[in-house]
N, C-alpha and C positions, 0 to 999 in steps of 0.2 A: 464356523459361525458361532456367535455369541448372540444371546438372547437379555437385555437385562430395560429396566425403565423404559417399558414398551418399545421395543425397538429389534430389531435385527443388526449386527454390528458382523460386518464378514471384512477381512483384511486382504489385498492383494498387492503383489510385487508381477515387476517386470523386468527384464533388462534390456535397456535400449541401446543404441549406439552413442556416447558421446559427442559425435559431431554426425549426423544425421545422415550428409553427404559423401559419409567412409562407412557405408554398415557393417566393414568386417576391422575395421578399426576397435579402438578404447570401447568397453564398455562401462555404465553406469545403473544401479538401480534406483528404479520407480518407485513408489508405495501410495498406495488410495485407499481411502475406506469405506467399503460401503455401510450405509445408514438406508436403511426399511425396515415397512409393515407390512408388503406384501409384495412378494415375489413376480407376480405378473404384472406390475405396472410399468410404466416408460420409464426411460433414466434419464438422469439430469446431473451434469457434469456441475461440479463448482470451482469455480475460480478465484482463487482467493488473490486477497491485495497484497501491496507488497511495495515495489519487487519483493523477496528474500520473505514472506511469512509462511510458515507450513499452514497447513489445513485448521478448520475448527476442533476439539478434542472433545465431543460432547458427551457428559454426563447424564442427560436424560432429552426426551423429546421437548425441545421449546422453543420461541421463538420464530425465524422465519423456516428451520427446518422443520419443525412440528406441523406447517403449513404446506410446508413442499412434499413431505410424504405422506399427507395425504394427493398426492396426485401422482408421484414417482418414485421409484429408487434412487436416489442419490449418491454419486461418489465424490469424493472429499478427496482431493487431488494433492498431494504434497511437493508442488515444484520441485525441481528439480534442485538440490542445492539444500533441502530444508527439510525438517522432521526427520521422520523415518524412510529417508529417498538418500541419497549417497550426499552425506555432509560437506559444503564447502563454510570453512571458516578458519580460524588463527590456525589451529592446532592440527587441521587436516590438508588445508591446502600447501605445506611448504614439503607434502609427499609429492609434490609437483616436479619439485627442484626450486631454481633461483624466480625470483619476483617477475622476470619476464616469462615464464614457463607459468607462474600460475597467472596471469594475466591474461593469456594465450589461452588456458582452458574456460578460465569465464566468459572469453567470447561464448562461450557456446551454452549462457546462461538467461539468454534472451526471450522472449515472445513466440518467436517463432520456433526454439526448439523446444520451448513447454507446452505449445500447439501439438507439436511432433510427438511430442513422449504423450499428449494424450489421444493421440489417433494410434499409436503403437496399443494403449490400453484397450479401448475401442474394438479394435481390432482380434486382439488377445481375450475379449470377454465373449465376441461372437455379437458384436451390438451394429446392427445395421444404420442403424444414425440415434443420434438424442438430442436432447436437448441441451442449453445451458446458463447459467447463471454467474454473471460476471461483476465482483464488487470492487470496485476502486481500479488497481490494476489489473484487476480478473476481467476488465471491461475493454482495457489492453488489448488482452490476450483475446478475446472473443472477436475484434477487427482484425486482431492476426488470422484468427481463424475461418474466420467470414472469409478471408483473403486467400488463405492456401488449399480449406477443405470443404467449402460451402455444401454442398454435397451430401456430409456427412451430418449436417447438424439440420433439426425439423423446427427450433425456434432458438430466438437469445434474448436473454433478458440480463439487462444492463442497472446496475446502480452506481451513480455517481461515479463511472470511469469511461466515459465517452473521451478518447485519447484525442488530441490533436494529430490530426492525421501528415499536414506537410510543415508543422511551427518549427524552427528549432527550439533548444533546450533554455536558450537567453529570451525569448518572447513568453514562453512557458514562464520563469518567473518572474519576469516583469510585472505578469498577470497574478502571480501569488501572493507577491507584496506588496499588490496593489490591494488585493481582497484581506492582507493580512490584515492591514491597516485599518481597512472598514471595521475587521473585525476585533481588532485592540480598543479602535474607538467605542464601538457597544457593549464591549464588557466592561470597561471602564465607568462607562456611565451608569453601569448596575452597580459595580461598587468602588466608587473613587477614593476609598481607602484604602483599597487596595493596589493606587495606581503611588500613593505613597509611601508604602512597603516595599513595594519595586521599590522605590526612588531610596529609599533605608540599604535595601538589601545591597545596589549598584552600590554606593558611598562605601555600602561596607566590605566589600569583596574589592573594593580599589585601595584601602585603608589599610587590611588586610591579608596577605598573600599567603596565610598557614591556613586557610578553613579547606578542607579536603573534605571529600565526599568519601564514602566505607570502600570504594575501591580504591582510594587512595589519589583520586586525579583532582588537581587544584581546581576550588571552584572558581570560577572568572565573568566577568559580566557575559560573556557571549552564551557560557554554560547557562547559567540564568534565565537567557534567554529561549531557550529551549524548552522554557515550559510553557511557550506559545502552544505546545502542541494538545493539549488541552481544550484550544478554541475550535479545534477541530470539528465540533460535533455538539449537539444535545446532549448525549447522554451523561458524559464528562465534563462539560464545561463550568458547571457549577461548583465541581469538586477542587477548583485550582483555589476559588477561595477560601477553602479551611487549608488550603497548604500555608497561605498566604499568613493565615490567622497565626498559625503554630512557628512563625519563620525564626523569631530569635526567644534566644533562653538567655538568663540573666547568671552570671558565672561567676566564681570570687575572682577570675581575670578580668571580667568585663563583659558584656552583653559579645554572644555570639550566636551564629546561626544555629537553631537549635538541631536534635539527631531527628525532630519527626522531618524539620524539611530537608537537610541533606539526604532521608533516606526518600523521600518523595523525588527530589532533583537525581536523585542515580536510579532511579528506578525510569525516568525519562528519558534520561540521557546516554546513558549506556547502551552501546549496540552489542552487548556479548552473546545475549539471547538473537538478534536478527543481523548481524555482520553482512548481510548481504544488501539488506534496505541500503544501508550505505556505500557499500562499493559497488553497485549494480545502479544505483536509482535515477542520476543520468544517463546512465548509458539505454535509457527505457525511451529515448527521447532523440538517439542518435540514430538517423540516417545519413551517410556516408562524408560525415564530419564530426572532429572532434569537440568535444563540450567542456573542456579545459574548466571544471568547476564554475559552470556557467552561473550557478547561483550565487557566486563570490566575484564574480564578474561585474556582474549587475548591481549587487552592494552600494557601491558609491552614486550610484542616481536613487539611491533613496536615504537621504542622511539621518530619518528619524529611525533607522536599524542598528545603524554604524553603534560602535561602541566607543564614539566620541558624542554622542547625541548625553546629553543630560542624564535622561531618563530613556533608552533604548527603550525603543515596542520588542514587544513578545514575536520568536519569527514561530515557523513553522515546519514543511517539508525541503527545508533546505539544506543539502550536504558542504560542508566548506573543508578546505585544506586539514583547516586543524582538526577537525575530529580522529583523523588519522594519527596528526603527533600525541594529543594528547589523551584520547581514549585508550583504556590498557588495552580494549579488548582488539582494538583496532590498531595502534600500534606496528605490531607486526607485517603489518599489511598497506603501510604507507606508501610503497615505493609499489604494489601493486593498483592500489590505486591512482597514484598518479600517471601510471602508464594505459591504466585504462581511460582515464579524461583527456590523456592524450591523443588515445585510439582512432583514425580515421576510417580506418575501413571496415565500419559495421553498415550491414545494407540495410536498404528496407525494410520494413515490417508489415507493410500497409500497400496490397495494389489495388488504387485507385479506380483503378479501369474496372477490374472486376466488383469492387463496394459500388461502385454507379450503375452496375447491370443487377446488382444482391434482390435476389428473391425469397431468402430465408425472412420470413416475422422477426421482426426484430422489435421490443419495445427498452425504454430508456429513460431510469428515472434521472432526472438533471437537477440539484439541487439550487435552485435561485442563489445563494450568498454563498456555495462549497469553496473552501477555501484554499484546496489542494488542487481541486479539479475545476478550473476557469469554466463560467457559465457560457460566457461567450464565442471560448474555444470551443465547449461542447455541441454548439447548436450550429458552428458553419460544421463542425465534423457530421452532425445529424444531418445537414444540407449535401455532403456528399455521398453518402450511405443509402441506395433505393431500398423505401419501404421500412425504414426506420419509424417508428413513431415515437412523439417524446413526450413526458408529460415532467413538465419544469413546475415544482410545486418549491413552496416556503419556507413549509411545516415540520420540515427536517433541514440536515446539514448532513456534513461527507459520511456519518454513522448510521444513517439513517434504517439501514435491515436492522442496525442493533437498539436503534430506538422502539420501532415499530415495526419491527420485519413482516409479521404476517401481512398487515393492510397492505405492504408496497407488494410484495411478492404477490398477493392475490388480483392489485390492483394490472400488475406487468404482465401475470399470465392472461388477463382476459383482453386486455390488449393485444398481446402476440395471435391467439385464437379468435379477435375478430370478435370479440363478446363486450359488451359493456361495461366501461373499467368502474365508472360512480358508481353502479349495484354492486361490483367485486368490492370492491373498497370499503362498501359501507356494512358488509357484511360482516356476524359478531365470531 
């Protein structure tokens, strides 16, 4: 244990089974961290987004953890695949063997076996149940878990990941570029200069075909496009227009896009840090059919995306064929992606039966306008879950713990415990 920026910092590994259902099979290791101030309080699992993100890395108590342990021990849970837990990405996974051999072990990258490896920990720490904290696809994994361990958990608290529990993967973004588009149209209206500069930047990157990004991958309108993900949230959104401001520099060749926004656009675009978001993140959405890059699918029913459109809108969490050919980091890994969008036999995640009988407290922040996570998806999936309560507010977007964590975190617990969420909430 480490003691530093008031805090208790204690590290633990596990090793689980790689496929759940072989436990004398492949093993893999776990890693969590725990974060406290005091050793006798209840624990609270967290569940971070994703697919493919490790855990928070925090440097001192703030935000909505500075909140939470004042009430629990916390562990910081590093899926499987991520951080300091047994790496999958370019350089690890072709220990596999051939592209069908690593495809074959990502099945075993899903919701329900990051349920598993944290009841294995659970288990392993001597924790008779806890609670937990589910953000974006932590909120996933918290219906998986409601679904396989109910049991073992005393409350859940959900931000902006209330999953679609029966949609496919094609209904899911229908619904995202439908919200994309709301939300290209209000940032635009903030600053229509910027919807200009797009329109500069597309002309020039079709004009064009030498402006490369420090990794070396040609920029293209659809790359461009990528820095929709920006609209994602409060806390960020604002910051896309000084990208916008710095975009070209004046060269004795001629006006090109300048190094601050190439290095902003590879800093977006690039999966080398989270390789899994992208070959995992339909497959988050597959029950027992294939999702053939459903999000490239759907493309052509919305033409103001296409990159024949004039002026393309900014997308968002959508993964397409190309990021495979043409990202270096991903690359390597095309031909395993493409046989996981072609994968049919991933099961369930979600039983039904049992989320209509749920007596775990569950509360659930739902953000009106989230852009990743459909408002409308979330509330029939709240309409299946017994004893859900949801509190659909405005005042954030899909970042929202990292806007204002404490208020939401305080406002969820006293929901979950039956207390008055306005007094939690309004509290300094």
């Amino acid at each position: 244990m480490r003691h530093y920026r008031g805090m208790d910092v204690t590290d633990h590994r596990i090793v689980v089974p790689l496929d759940h259902a072989d436990p004398q099979g492949e093993k893999i290791s776990i890693f969590a961290r725990e974060i406290s101030t005091d050793s006798s309080k209840p624990w609270l699992l967290f569940l971070q987004g994703g697919p493919g993100g490790k855990s928070p890395r925090p440097g001192s108590l703030s935000g909505w953890l500075a909140e939470a342990t004042k009430h629990f021990r916390v562990l910081l849970l590093d899926q499987r695949g991520t951080g300091l837990s047994t790496p999958a990405n370019r350089k690890t996974l072709p220990l596999r063997g051939d592209s069908a051999a690593q495809a074959r072990y990502l099945t075993h990258f899903r919701a329900d076996s990051i349920v598993r490896d944290a009841e294995a920990l659970r288990e392993h720490l001597g924790i008779a149940q806890w609670s937990t904290l589910g953000q974006s696809y932590g909120g996933f994994c918290t219906l998986t878990y409601l679904s396989l361990f109910p049991q073992s958990l005393t409350r859940c608290l959900v931000t902006g990941g209330l999953a679609p529990l029966d949609a496919d993967a094609k209904t899911v973004y229908r619904a995202t570029y439908q919200r994309m588009a709301e939300r290209n149209r209000e940032y635009f209206s903030w600053y229509p200069e910027d919807y200009e500069t797009l329109h500069r930047i597309y002309e020039h990157v079709r004009a064009n075909d030498d402006e490369r990004l420090p990794n070396g991958q040609r920029v293209t309108v659809p790359l461009v496009q990528m820095l929709g993900m920006y609209l994602g949230g409060n806390t960020r959104v604002h910051l896309l227009h000084h990208i916008f401001e710095e975009a070209f520099s004046d060269t004795p060749g001629g006006e090109r896009l300048s190094d601050a926004f190439l290095e902003a656009l590879n800093a977006q675009s690039s999966f080398a840090s989270n390789p899994l978001y992208a070959l995992m993140h339909e497959t988050i959405y597959a029950q027992g059919e294939a999702t053939n890059f459903a999000a490239e699918q759907v493309l052509p029913e919305f033409p103001d995306f296409t990159h024949h459109a004039a002026t393309p809108l900014l997308t968002g969490e959508m993964i397409y064929g190309w990021h495979f050919s043409e990202d270096p980091a991903l690359r390597p890994l095309e031909d395993v992606a493409r046989i996981l969008a072609e994968h049919e036999g991933f099961g369930p995640l979600y039983d039904l039966d049992v989320l209509a009988k749920n007596k775990v407290p569950v509360a659930a922040a739902v953000y009106h306008d989230d852009v990743y996570v459909d408002r409308e998806l979330s509330l029939r999936t709240a309409s299946q879950v017994a004893g859900l309560q949801v509190w659909v507010t405005e005042d954030y977007h899909h970042d929202g713990i990292g806007d204002d964590g404490p208020a939401i975190f305080r406002r969820l617990l006293a929901m979950a415990n039956g207390e008055d969420p306005q007094a939690a909430s309004n509290e300094d």
